[in-house]
C-alpha positions, 0 to 999 in steps of 0.5 A: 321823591327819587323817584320824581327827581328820576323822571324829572331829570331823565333827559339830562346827562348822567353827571347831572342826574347824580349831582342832584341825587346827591343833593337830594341825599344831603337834604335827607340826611341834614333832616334825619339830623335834625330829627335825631337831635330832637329825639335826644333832646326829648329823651334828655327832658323827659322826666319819666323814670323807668327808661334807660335815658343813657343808653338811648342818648348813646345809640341816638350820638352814634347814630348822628356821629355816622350821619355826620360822616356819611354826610362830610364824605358826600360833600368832600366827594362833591367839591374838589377843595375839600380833598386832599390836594397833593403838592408835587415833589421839587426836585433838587437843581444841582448847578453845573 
């Protein structure tokens, strides 16, 4: 799939191609969410005895914790309100 989104978007400016790749690996990662949440819930509703429910769940909730915040870093990345706006200093006026 990179690899089509290379040849498709070769003639374009490099700020371009990178927006779309980052798109790209938003999508990815939104669907690897999704499947992680599946995963949990079919672990959770399993009613098999002989497997280690509580660890599974807790590797699959790091797993997503690290998505999530692989995620909020490429669109805080992507979108110029979503970081931290720095307010200038006022400086004192002293009256003459």
């Amino acid at each position: 799939m990179f690899l089509e989104l290379y040849l498709r978007t070769m003639h374009e400016d490099p700020l371009s191609k990178a927006g779309h790749i980052d798109f790209l690996a938003q999508v990815e990662i939104v669907a690897q969410l999704k499947l992680l949440r599946v995963l949990a819930n079919t672990i959770y509703d399993c009613k098999a005895e002989n497997i280690p429910k509580k660890q599974l769940l807790e590797v699959l909730g790091r797993i997503y914790d690290d998505l999530t915040e692989h995620l909020d870093s490429i669109i805080c990345k992507d979108f110029p309100t979503m970081q931290p706006i720095e307010v200038p200093k006022e400086e004192k006026q002293t009256k003459p």
